[in-house]
C-alpha positions, 0 to 999 in steps of 0.5 A: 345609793351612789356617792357624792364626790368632790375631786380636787385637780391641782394639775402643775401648781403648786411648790412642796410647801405650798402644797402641804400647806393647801391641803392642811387648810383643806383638812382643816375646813372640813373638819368644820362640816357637820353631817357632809356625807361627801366623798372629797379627794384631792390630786396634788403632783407626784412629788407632793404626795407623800409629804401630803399624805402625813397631814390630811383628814385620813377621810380625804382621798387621796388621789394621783392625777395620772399613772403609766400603763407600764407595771414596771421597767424601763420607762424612764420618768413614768409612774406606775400605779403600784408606787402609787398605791405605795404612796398610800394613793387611793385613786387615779385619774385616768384620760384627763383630756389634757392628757389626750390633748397635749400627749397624744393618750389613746383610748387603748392606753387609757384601757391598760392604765385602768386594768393596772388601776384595778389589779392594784385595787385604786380607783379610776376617774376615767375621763370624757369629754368633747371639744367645741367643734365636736359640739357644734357638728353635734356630735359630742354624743358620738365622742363621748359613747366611743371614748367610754366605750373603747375605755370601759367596755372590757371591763366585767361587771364587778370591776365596773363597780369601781369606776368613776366617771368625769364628764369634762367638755373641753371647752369649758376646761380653764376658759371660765365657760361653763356647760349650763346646769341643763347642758351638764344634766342632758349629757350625764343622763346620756352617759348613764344611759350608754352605762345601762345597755351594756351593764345594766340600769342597777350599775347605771344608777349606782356610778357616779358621774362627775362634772369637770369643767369651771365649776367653781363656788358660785356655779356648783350649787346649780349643777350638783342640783341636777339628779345625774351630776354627782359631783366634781372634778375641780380645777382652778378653784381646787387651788383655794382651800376655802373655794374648794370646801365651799364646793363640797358643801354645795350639795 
């Protein structure tokens, strides 16, 4: 049975402190749910990790909202999945379409940052999504099946069992548009569809695929509904511990 998982993206928010004190209400609220099987991570910056690591629910996953595709070296300002993991780091997020969008990632890079995510034993989210005009030429199916595809594709059938997928139209990203319950569960289920050609219906069915994009406390109910949206990669609503524990207890 595939898990049930609720991501908190704090993307560039948040001060040390500020920080610290997020994910202890985070910790706190959820040590208040009784029989919640939900995994929840959450994805504050770089410099709040550690200090984070010391005061949340063991439970939580940890998780860093990018990484280089570089072991090590000469890369000035990256951070390489091992220091990470190092940082008692669980999981990555890989490809968030901000990433693609305003520093020009590539599917091929994106490939090299999931081969270092997996031999350092963190789990990718590996991102996809489509822009609106990619939508409205009907084309969004195109982009999704190429992003993942190029990404995943390489991958064997024991490493794929360790991917999680986020499904994010970029034009409900931070607009407070939201794809509709039916819009989220048409391309979940395509998703899952292009994942069973290649890996088989039994992987299909066992990876979770997560929505991204506006989901907040009062519209998670009606997505996490749908039988192929799994969860959430949260953003703005991410930012208040009690708005983001309201979503996972929305399953």
């Amino acid at each position: 049975m595939r898990k049930k998982i609720v991501a908190g993206n704090w993307k560039m928010n948040t001060s040390l402190q500020e920080g610290v004190d997020l994910a202890k209400g985070v910790s706190l609220l959820l040590k208040k749910l009784s029989g919640n099987e939900v995994v929840v991570a959450i994805s504050p910056p770089y410099t709040h990790l550690y200090e984070i690591n010391k005061v949340i629910n063991p439970n939580i996953l940890l998780t860093a909202q990018n990484c280089s595709y570089e072991e090590k070296g000469a890369y000035t300002g990256e951070v390489s999945p091992q220091m990470l993991k190092s940082a008692n780091c669980k999981a990555i997020i890989i490809g968030h379409s901000e990433r693609r969008k305003y520093f020009y990632e590539t599917n091929s890079n994106l490939t090299k940052k999931i081969n270092l995510c997996l031999s350092n034993d963190l789990i990718p989210i590996y991102c996809c999504g489509e822009e609106l005009k990619e939508r409205k030429k009907n084309n969004h199916f195109n982009i999704i099946e190429k992003q993942i595809n190029e990404a995943l594709f390489h991958l064997s059938n024991e490493e794929f069992k360790k991917i999680v997928i986020a499904y994010e139209p970029v034009w409900a990203i931070g607009t407070g548009v939201t794809a509709s319950p039916e819009q989220a569960q048409e391309m979940h289920a395509f998703i899952r569809n292009v994942l069973g050609k290649q890996y088989g219906t039994d992987a299909a069915n066992s990876t979770s695929i997560l929505y991204g994009g506006s989901c907040k406390a009062d519209n998670a109910t009606s997505l996490f509904a749908k039988p192929d949206v799994d969860g959430g990669l949260i953003g703005g609503a991410a930012l208040k511990a009690k708005d983001f524990v309201e979503i996972v207890n929305s399953f």
